[in-house]
Each structure stands twice: as C-alpha cells, then as structure tokens.
BAVO-594362 format. One record per residue: residue in one letter; x, y, z of N, C-alpha, C in turn. Coordinates in steps of 0.05 Angstrom, whole numbers, plus 5000, padded with zeros to 4 digits. Last residue first. Example, Ala and Ser with C-alpha at 12.3 -4.5 7.8 and 13.67 -1.06 7.14 Angstrom:
BEGIN
S525749555142527349795143525850015157A526448865156524649105156526449345156
//
This chain:
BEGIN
X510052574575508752634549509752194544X511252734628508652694627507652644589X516452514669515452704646512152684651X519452234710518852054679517652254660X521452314754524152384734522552264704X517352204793520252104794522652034766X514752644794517452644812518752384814X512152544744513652754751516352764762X509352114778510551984765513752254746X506452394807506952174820509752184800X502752734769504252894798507152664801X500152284743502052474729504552614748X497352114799499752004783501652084769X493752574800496352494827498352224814X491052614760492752794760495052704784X489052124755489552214737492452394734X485552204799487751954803489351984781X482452564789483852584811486352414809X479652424749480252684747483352664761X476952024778478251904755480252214758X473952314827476152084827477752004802X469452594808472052754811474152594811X464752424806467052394784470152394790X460751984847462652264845464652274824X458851344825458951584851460751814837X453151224778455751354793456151424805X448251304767448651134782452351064790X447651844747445951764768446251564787X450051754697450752054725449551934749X447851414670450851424685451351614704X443051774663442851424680445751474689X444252114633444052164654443751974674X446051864586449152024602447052134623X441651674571444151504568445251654592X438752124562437551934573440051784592X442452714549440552534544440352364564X444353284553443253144572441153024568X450053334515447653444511445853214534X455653884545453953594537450853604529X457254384558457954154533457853964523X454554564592454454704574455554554538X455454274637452654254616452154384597X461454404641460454174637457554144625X460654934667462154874627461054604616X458554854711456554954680457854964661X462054664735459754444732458954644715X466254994743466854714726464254594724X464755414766464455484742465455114723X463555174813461255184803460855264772X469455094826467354824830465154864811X469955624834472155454800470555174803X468155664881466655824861468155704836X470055394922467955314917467155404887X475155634917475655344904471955234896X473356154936474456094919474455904892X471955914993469756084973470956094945X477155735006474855585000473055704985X479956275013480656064994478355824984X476556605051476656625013478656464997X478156235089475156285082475356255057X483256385097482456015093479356095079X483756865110485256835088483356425081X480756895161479756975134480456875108X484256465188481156435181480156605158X487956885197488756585187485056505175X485757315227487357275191487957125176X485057085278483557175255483957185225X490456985285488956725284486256845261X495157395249492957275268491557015261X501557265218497957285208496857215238X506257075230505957415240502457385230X507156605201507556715241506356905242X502256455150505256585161504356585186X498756035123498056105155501156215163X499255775074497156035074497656085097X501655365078502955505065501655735070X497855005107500055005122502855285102X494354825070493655055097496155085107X496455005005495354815028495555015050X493055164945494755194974494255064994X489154744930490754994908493755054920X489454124945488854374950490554534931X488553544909490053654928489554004927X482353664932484553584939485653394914X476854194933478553964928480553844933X472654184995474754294977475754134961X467754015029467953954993469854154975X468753935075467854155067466854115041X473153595075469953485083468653605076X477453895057476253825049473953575046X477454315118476854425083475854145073X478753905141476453985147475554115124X483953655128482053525119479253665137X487054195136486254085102483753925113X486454205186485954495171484654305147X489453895209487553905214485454145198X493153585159493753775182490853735178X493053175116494153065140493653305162X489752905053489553025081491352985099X494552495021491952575022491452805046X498652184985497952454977495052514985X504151724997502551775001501952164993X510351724992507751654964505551744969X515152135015512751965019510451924994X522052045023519652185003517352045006X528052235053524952015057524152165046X535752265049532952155073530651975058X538852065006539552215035536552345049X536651624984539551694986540251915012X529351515012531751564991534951624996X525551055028527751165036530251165009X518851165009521451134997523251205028X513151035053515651245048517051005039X505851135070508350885045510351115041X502351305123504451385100504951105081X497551315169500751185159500751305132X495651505238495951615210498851535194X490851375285492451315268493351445244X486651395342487551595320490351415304X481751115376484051205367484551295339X475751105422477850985400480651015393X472851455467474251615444475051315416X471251205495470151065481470451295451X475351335543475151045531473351015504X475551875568476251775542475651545530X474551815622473751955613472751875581X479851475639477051445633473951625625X482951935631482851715618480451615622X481352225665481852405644481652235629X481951995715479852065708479752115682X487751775712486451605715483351775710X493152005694490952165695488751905690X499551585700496251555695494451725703X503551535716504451745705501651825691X502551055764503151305772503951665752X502250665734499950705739500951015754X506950425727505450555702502850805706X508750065772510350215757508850405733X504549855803506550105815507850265794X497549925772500549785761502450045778X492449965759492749885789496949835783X492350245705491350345726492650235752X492949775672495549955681495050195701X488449475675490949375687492149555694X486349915632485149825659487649685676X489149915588489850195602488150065629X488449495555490949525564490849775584X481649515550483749195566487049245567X480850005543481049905565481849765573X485150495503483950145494483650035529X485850955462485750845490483850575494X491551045421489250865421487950805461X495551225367495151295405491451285399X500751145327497751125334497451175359X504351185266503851195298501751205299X506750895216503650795229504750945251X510050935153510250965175507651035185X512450305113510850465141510750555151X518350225071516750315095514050405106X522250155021519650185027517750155055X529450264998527650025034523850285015X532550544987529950464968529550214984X537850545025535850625003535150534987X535350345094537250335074536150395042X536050315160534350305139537750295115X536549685206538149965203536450025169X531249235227532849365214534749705220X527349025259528949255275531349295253X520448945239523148975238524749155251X515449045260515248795240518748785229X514749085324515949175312516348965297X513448895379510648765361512349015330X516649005419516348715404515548695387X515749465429517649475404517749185397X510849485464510549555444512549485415X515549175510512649285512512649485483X521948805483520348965509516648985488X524748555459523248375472522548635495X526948685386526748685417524448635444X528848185349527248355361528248405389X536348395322534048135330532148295341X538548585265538248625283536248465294X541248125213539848425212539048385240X542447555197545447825195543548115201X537447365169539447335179541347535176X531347785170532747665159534947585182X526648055200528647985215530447765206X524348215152524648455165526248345200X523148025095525848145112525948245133X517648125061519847915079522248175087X511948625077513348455067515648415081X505948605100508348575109510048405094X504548555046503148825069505948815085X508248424985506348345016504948595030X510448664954508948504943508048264968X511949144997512549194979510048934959X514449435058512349425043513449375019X516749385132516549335103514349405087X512849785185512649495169514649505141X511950145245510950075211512549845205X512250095291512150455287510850355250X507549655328510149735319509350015305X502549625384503849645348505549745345X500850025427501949735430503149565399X499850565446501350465415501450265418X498750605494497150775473498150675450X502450245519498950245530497650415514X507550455505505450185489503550105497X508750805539507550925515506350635489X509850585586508050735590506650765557X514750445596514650285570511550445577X518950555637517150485635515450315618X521950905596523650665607521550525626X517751275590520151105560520250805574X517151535633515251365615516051275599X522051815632521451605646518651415644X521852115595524351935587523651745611X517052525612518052325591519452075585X515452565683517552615661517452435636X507652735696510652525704512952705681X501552455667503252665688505452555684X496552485617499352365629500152625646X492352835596492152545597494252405615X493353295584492153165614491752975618X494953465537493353455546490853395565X501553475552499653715542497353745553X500552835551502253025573500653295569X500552695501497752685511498552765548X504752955470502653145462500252955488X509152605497508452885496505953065492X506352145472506552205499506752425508X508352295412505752185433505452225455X513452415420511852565410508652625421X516351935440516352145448514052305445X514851525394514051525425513251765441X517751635352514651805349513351695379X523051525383522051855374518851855370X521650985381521951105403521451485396X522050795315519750765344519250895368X526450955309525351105303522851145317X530150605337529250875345527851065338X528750215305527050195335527550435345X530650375257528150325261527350365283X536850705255535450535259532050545274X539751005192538050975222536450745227X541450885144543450905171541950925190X537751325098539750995103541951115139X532751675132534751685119536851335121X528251985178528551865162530751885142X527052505196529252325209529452105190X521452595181523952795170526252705173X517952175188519352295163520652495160X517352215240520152115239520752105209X515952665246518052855260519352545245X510152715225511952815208514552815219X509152265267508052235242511352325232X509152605312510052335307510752265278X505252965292508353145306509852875304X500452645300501752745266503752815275X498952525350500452315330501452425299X498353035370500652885372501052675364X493453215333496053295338498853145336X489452715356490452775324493252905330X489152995403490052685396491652705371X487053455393489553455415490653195409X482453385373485253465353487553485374X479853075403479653015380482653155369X479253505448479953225452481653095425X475053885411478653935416480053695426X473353595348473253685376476153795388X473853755286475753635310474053765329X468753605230469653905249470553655278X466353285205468453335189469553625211X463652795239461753035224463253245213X467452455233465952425223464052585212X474552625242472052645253470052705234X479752245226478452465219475752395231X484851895195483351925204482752245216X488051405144486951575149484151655174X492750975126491150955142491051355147X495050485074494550845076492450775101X498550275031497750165053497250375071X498649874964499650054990498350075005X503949454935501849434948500949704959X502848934877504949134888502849254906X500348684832501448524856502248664878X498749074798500948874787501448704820X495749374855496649384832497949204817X492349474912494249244901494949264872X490549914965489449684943492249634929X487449925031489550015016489349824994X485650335097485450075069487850225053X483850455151486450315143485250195124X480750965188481050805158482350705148X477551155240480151105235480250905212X474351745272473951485249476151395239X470051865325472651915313472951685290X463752095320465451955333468652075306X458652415335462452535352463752325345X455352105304455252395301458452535309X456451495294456051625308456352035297X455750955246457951225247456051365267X454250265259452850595253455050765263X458349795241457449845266456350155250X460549345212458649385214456549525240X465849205201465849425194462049545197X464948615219464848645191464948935180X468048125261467148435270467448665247X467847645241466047795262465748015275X473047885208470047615195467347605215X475148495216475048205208472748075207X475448995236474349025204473848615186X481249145273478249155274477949105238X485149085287485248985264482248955273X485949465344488549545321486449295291X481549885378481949645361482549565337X479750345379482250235397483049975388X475150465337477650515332480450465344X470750295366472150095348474650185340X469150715394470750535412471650285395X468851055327468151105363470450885370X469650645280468050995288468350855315X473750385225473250355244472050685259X475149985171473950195181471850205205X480549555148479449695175477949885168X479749145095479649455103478949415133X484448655092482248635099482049035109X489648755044489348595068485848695071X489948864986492248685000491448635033X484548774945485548854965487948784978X484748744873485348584900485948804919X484449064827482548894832483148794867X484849654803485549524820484149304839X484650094774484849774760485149604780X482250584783485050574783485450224779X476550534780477250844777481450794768X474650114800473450244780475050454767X478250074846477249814824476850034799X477950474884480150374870480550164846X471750534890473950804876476650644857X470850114911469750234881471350344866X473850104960473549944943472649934910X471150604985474950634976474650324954X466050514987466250724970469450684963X465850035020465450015001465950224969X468450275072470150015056468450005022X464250595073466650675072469250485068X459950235093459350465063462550575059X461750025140462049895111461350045094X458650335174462250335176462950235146X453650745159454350515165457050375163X452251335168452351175155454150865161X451351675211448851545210450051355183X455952225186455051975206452751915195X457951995110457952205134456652025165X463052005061462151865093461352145109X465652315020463152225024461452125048X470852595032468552735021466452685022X473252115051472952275069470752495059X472551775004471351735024471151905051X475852044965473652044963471151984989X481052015000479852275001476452224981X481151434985481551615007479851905019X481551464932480851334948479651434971X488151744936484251864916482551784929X490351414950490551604960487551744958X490250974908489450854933488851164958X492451164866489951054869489451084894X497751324888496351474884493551484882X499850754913499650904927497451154924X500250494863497950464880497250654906X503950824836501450864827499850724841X508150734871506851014865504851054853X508750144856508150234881506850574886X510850314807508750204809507450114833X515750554814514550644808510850464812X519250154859517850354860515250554854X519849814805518149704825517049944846X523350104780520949994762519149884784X527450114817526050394805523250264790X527549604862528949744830526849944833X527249504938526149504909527549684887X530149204979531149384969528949384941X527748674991528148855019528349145000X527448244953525648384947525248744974X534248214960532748254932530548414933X532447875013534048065011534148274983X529947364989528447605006530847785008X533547194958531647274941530147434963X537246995000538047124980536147264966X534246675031536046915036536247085017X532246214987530846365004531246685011X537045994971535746174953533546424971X540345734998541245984995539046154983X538545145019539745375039539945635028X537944814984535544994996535345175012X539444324919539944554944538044724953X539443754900537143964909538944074925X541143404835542443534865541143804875X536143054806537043274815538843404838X532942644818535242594800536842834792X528642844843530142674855533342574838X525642964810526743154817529243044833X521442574789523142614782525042764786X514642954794515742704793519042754779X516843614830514543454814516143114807X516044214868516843974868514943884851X518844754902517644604870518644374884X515344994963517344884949516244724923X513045534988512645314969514445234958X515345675058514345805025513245585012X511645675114513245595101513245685071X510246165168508345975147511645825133X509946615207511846335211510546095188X508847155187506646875193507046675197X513747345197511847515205509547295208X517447095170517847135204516147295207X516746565130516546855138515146905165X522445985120519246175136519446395133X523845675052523745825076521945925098X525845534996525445365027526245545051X526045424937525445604957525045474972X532845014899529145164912529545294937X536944994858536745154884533745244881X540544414837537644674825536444724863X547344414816545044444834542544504823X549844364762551244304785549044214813X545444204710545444364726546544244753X544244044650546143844670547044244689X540244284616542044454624544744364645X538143674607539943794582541344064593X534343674653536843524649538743664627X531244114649533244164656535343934655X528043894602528944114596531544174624X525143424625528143404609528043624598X522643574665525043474672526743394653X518643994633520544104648523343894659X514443754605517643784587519243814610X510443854633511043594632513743584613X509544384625510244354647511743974649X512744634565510344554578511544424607X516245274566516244964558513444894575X519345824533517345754553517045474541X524646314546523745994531521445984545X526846754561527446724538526846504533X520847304572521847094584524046964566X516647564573519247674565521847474578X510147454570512147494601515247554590X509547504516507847604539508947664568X512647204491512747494494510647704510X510646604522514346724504514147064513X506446664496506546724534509346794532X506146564450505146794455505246854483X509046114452510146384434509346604437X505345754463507745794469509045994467X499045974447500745894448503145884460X492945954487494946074482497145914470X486345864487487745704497491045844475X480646324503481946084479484746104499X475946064573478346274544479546194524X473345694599474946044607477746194588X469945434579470545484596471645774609X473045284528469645324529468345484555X478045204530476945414517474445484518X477944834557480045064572477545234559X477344394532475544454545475444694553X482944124511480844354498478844414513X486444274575485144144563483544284533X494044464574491044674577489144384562X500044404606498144444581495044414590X502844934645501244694644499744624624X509145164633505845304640504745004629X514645574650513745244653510845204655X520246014638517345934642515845604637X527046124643524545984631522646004650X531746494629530046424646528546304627X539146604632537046534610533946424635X543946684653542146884655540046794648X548146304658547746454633546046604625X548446094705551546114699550746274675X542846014728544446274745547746304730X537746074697539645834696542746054705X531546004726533846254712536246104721X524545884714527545774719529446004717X517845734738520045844723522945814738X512045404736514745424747516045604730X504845434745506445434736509745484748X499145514773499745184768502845164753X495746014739496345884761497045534746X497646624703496346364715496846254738X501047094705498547114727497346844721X508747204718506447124709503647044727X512947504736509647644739508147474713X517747334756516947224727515047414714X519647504803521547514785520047394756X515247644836517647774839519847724810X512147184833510847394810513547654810X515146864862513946824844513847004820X513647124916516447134901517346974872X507747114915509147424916513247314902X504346774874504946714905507747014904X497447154850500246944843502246974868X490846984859493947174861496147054873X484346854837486646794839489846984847X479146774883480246924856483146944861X477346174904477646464911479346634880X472245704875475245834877475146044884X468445194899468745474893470445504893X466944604904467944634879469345004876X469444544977465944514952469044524934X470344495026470244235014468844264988X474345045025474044905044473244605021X474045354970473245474992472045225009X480345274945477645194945476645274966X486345584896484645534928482545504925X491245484847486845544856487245404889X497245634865495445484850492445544859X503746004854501345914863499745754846X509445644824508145824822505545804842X516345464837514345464838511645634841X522545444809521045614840518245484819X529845464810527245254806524545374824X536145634784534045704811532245624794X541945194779538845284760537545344788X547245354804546345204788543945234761X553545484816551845604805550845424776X558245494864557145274852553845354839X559645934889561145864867559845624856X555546374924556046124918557546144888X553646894937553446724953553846524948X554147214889556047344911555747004931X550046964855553446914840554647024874X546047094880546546804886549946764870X545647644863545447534902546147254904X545847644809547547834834547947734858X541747454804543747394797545947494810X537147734825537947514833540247394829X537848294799538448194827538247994845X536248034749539648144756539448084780X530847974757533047754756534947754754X529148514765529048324799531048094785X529848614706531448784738531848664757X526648454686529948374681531048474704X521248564702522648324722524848194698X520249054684521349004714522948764721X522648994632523949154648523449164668X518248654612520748554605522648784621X513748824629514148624647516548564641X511249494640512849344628514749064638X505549744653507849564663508749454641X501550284658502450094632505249914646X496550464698499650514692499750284676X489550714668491850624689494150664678X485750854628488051134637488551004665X486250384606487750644581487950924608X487149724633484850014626487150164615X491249594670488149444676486449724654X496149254634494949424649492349424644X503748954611500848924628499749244649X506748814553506049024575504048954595X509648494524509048414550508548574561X507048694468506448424477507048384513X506049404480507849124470506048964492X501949934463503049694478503649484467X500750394424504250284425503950074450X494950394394496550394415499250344410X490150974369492350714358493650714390X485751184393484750954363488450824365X485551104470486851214438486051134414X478651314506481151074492482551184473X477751814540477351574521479751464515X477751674606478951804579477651614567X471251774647473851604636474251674606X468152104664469451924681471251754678X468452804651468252544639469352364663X469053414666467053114678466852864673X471353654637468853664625466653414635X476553654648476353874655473353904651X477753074634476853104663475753414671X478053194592475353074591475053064618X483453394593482253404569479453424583X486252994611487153174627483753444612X485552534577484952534600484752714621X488052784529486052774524484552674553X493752794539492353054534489253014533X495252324519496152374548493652594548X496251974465494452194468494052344505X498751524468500851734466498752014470X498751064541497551274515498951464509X505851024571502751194567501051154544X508550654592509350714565505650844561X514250624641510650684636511250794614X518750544651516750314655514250374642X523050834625523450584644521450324646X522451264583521551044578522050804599X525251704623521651714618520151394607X530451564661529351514633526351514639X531551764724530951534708529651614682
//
C-alpha cells in the first residue's frame, strides 16, 4: 500500500525518535503542518486519519454490497448516536458515535444522519442546527462548509432540510438500518423523523449488507487498528514493569489507562478492564460494577489483564498474564505453557479457508495436553474432546471478531455457519470459515473455576479424566489467558499485538528489560546451548540492556538543565519510556505494513 494511504505524519518524524533518545515525554510539535481539513488526530505524535480515504473506502463497499443485492437502488438513510443521561438527572456520559454510523461517515457529533444516494455515489451529512447558546456553552458554532471538509463528504444540509433534500433525489427506496446483533440481541437504530412516511421504506437489505462490509476491513481500517493495537501493547508492558504485589488490582487498570490516554490519544475504553490476581482470575469478566478490580495483589498470585483502548472508534483487545512478583512458579508456568503452545499453534494454522470452531478445538488440544503433563488430567485426549472435559478449563470461545465493536457484527450473519450447541463452543462469538482481512481474537485460557470443576468431580462422564486432588489443590490458582488482535492475511496470520509472551521475556522484562527486546529469548536459546548456557547468554544480555539503560539516563542529565519546572514533571509522571515506546512500535507497526517511515 502507498505510504500516503492514511497516515500523513508530521514531516519532522526525526524529531520524536530525536527526544525520545533524551527522555522527553513528548515530541515537540512541528512549527508547520500538512494536516487537511478532514484529517483527524489526538496530538502530533499519534496516527493522523484521513477521513476522506477511510470512509471512501467503507462507501465503495457499500456500494458494492447493495448494487450486488438489489436492482432497485435507492438512498441508504442511517442515523447517528445521541447524548445518554445518567438515568433521571441532567449528566451525560461522554459521547461515542453508534459504530455503523461512524463506519461510513466518522462523524463525532451527536444527533446527526447521513445519506449515500446508491445510483451516484454522492453522500450527505445531516447536522442539527446549533442554538447561539451552543457557543457559550461548548464551542463556536461551525459552518456548513466547514463540516463539508471536515468529514469529506459531498453536501452537508441542516437536519430540518433533510425531507426535502431527499424528496428532490425522488429516491425508488430509502433503505434503513433494521437489525439485531447476535451477540447483545439489541436492535440497531433506525432513522426516523417527521415525514418519512412519504417515503418507500426498505429494511431488509441494508443491515446484511453493511455488517458483511464491516466483517472484512480496507487497509485504512487495518491500519488504524495497528495503531491501537500498538498503544495499547505499550500499555501493557508498562504495567507489567510497574505492578507489583501489595498493590491494589485497580493501580493496573489505572496505569494501562494513563498510558493509553496520555501517551497514545486514546480516550475511550472499548469495554470494562479486567484486572484480575489469584482466585479472581477464574473469573472470565471479572473487573465489573461490584466486583471493581479491587482486591490486594498477593505476593504468589497469578495476574490476568484484559484491557484494551479505542482509537478513531477502532478497537484492541490484549489480554496479558504473568506472576506478580515477576518469577513463574512451576504450577504457574506449566499453565502458562500450555495456553501459549494454544496460543501460538492456532496462529500458525491460521489462514482464509479454515474454520473457527476448529480452530477452537486445536487450542483445546494443547490445553489439555499441557494440563495432562502436569497432573492435572488422566485419560486419552480425543476422549476428553468428545467429552467436552476441556470447557471446564475454557468455558469461552477461542476469540471474537474485532473491529469498531469488541465484539464486532457478523459473526453468525445469514449464509455463515450456525452455533454449535455443545460445552464451551457455544459460547463461540462465531463459527465462521476465516477469510482475508477478517480481524480476530485469538483468547485461550485454562481457568480452574470451582463452580464448573466441583460438579464435574461427581460427573460419570468427566469426572473420571479428573486428578481430583491436584485440582483441588489449585483452586485459588485463577487462570491464565493470553489474546492477540490477528490480521488474517492472504495466505495465513500476522498479529498486531507486540508485548511479552514466552516465559523468559516477560521475566526479563519485570526485571526492567526493555521491550521490545534487543533479542528475544527465543532467538538467544539454540538446541545445542545448555540450560546453563542459556542463562549465561540471558544474564549478559540483561546486564547489557541494563548498562545502555544507565548510559541513556546520564546523556539525559547531561542535556538538561534540572530546573524547578522539568523536575515537578519528572516527579509527577509515570515512567517515560511509554511515549519512546509507542513511538517506536508504531513506526515498527506501520513499516510492516508497506507505509515507510518518512
């Protein structure tokens, strides 16, 4: 893909790469910019969106999807989100625009429609006139012309124009959204306003059509999925550097929260952080409204981290885990283990043409295998399959869609495989066949959770492949999880995600290695090196990374002068290294996918 697709950088690029080598926490700014009127981005060293090249893209592939599904091509009519009140008061939740919505317009008010008149391409925007009050309130008040090129749109009309702006397009149909998503059985939002009624309403096609659109993401939507991903990765690894025990589960929703706001623009969470230590970790959506991430980090415990942050709308979705005082017990990495052998075995299987539920089933295998190993399970494999034995440790699907949802639509569209109604693969957010540039989850997990492993104790059929001491033993182990955000590319799988995964790295870097490592552990450890040799060679790598650590903090005071000002900010900042970081895993990010760096 063309360097110019989407991201139109600062031209001074050099100067972030520049100031990170000198601690700065943030580039400076350019004196001149090249952003256009519809670019949108949160800051000078986030990603620059171009709103007139993503969403021409998603409205080809509307065009596309509703010209193949109908000869009678009318006006698609959609409706925008609007302010939520917190129950009976005056408070608003902070606003974000309704996902298929912002799919084809990305506009960020609220209260508005847009159109794409499907026989001539032409879209409109429909934005509510604004009291003068607007201005006193919450901002000067925009023209027509200036939302015109702001969203790249080719008309924009006031909302009270809208029924005679489409009368004059005398439109065969106007095709609204009218549908459920089969993940929250909710309904969409249908447009509607006085006078529509004088309209021949169609409602069967759009729905289909436009979730199938958002199943497959464009390159421009990718990309900006790569940059939450990368934020969101940093993230990550800041909090694994920082959390230690005795600290409180929420210091670690709060540190990935900072990081990603402050550091990568990222205002919205896309779903509620799990962080979860010890016997909270068996508990798949721990982190909710009564159970607030507020439990003390234990010394042994195991710690399981599902957050993930939101970019232009776009989403990712990273679950990391790791023992707290940053050294695996062996329990500890026997678990770990076999959910990473899961992990990596079905990103390698990965590719268009396979299907999901088997994919489910392979990182089954794995699991079960590795807790066979370790005494946890007796018996044959393939008969704990057919059993279903291995959704008493996984009861969650293998992963999810992803894209401008957590779970985004399609995932038991019409014409795509139906669930299946057994033990764990029910709770599969799709049984799709994959396909390229699908965006994926991939989540195994192995979780010993008493209210499913107690039952299956007294059970003829389950209870017999059950190391019933070994297990109980375990209960207040929690669980281990580790997800990804994978592309499915042309001929397999490229993962967005960029943080810790072997047991090696993320102890290095609890350690306070950096990441991403010089070498990773898995390149430094040949067959033929002893175990001893393996350790040395890891030593003087760390000693190493420690010692370019110590020569980067005295260039640094060597080039500042340590006033008042710049020591308050030192002080009341967490850790630099994140800007540095996010900086460079984007550049990385964006490298691979064909854009450059200048």
């Amino acid at each position: 893909m063309a360097a110019t697709a989407i991201l139109a950088r600062p031209s001074r690029i050099g100067t972030t790469l520049q100031h990170h080598r000198h601690k700065r926490i943030f580039p400076v700014r350019p004196k001149s910019s090249s952003m256009s009127a519809d670019a949108f981005q949160m800051g000078p060293a986030t990603l620059r969106v171009s709103r007139q090249r993503l969403h021409s893209g998603t409205r080809r592939k509307l065009l596309e999807g509703m010209r193949s599904a109908t000869d009678q091509l009318g006006v698609v009519l959609m409706r925008g989100g609007g302010p939520f009140h917190l129950y009976s008061t005056d408070m608003e939740g902070i606003f974000r625009q309704e996902s298929y919505f912002h799919y084809l317009f990305g506009v960020q008010e609220e209260d508005c429609f847009g159109a794409v008149d499907l026989k001539t391409g032409t879209s409109y925007v429909f934005l509510p006139r604004l009291p003068e009050s607007y201005a006193v309130w919450m901002g000067a008040i925009k023209g027509l012309e200036e939302y015109k090129a702001k969203y790249a749109v080719d008309a924009v009309h006031y909302v009270e124009d809208m029924p005679k702006v489409l009368a004059q397009l005398q439109p065969v149909s106007v095709h609204l959204l009218s549908g459920t998503n089969t993940d929250s059985s909710r309904a969409t939002l249908e447009a509607d306003f006085t006078g529509i009624d004088q309209f021949n309403l169609e409602k069967d096609l759009l729905f289909n059509v436009l979730t199938e659109c958002r199943v497959r993401k464009t390159q421009e939507e990718l990309e900006v999925m790569h940059y939450a991903n990368q934020v969101a990765s940093a993230a990550h690894v800041q909090v694994m550097q920082q959390i230690k025990p005795h600290m409180m589960e929420y210091a670690a929703e709060s540190i990935f929260m900072y990081t990603t706001y402050s550091r990568g623009g990222c205002r919205h969470a896309p779903y509620t952080p799990i962080c979860a230590s010890g016997p909270n970790g068996s508990t798949l959506h721990y982190g909710h409204a009564a159970s607030p991430n507020d439990r003390e980090i234990g010394s042994n415990d195991m710690l399981l981290l599902d957050m993930g942050c939101e970019y232009y709308c776009y989403d990712s979705d990273i679950t990391c885990s790791f023992p707290a005082n940053g050294k695996f017990s062996e329990d500890q990495a026997m678990v770990y283990e076999a959910v990473l052998a899961a992990h990596q075995a079905v990103i390698e299987a990965i590719k268009p043409g396979v299907s999901w539920p088997d994919m489910h089933l392979l990182a089954e295998r794995h699991i079960l295998t590795g807790l066979k190993e370790g005494g946890w399970l007796q018996g044959e494999i393939e008969e704990m399959i057919e059993q279903r034995v291995a959704a008493l440790f996984m009861p969650h699907g293998l992963g999810h869609l992803l894209g401008l949802d957590t779970h985004d639509v399609g995932g038991y569209a019409p014409g795509t495989p139906d669930r299946i109604d057994k033990p764990g693969l029910r709770s599969l957010r799709t049984a799709r066949i994959l396909e390229e540039n699908m965006v994926i989850t991939v989540e195994p997990g192995c979780y010993f959770n008493p209210f499913l492993l107690g039952p299956a104790f007294e059970s003829t059929s389950q209870g017999p492949f059950l190391n019933r001491r070994r297990l109980e033993g375990s209960m207040g182990f929690g669980g281990v999880r580790i997800e990804d955000d994978v592309i499915v590319t042309a001929d397999g799988a490229r993962s967005m995600t960029n943080v810790p995964r072997t047991v090696a790295d993320i102890e290095a870097v609890m350690a306070g290695a950096p990441w991403p490592r010089q070498q990773s552990s898995q390149q430094s450890k040949p067959e033929h090196m002893t175990m001893e040799e393996q350790q040395q060679q890891q030593q003087q790598q760390q000693q190493q990374e420690h010692q370019q650590q110590h020569q980067e903090q005295q260039s640094h005071a060597s080039h500042g002068n340590a006033g008042a000002n710049t020591k308050q900010a030192d002080e009341t900042a967490p850790p630099v290294e994140s800007a540095g970081m996010i900086t460079s895993m984007v550049q990385g990010a964006m490298q691979s996918l064909g854009l450059g760096s200048s």
